[in-house]
C-alpha angles and dihedrals in degrees: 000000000000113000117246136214126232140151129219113210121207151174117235144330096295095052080048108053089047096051085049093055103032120025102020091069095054084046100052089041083063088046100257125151111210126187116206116218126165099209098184104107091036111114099253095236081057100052092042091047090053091049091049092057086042092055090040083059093048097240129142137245154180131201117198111202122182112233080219111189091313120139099229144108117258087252096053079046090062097033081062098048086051086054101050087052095039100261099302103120116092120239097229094045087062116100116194123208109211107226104352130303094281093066082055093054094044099049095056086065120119114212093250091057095042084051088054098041088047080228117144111262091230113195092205119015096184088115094055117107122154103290088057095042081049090045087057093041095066098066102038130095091261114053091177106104087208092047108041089042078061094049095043087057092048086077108039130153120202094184089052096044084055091058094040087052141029094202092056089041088057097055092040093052087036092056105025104253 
């Protein structure tokens, strides 16, 4: 099987860090060569000028986009993101995180890990952004926002992020997690 070449789009650290830990290794096992890039503080002629080159070359690409606290419908949400890079991302190559990556590393928690975390065992983590991921920080083992986001990560469970949030569920099922 020939390797192909993709990119994964995100945010910020913490999307990073997840999409290192947890999505970059499936994706090498099927042969699949994934550069990282955070694209938030790039100038937006600049970033749809870089997908464009990237479409004109045939590769692939995701770009993963936090729903944040806005009011809005995931495909507003999307609609938004075209807009800001003229226009150039593809609809279907934008992943929304309902509400912000926290809520993704949280949902993919067993009972046993969040026990030994003393993190709270959420059944559905779609209303966690960062204030509430720090709330819950405060009173676990590892107060270290860095450290306790890689051990969280240490334990998770796909199949268990896919039943604590839809969005997640969506990627995963998307991409064959």
């Amino acid at each position: 099987m020939p390797i192909r070449k993709s990119f994964i789009f995100v945010e910020g650290q913490d999307d990073k860090l997840f999409f290192e830990k947890i999505v970059l290794p499936i994706f090498k096992r099927r042969n699949i060569t994934v550069s990282l890039r955070m694209y938030a503080n790039d100038k937006p002629q600049e970033f749809a000028k870089f997908i464009r080159s990237l479409k004109q070359m045939n590769l692939d690409y995701i770009l993963i986009a936090d729903k944040n606290s806005e009011q809005i419908c995931i495909t507003a949400k999307k609609e938004n993101v075209q807009k800001c890079y003229e226009n150039e991302v593809e609809t279907d190559k934008i992943i929304v995180v309902v509400k912000e990556i926290e809520s993704w590393y949280l949902s993919g928690l067993i009972e046993e890990h969040a026990k030994k975390l003393n993190l709270p065992l959420l059944e559905n983590t779609e209303n966690v952004g960062k204030k509430k991921f720090d709330q819950y920080r405060r009173n676990c083992r590892i107060p270290n926002r860095k450290y306790l986001m890689k051990e969280i990560l240490k334990y998770f469970s796909i199949k268990t992020a896919k039943q604590k949030n839809t969005s997640f569920m969506y990627f995963a099922d998307k991409y064959q997690l």
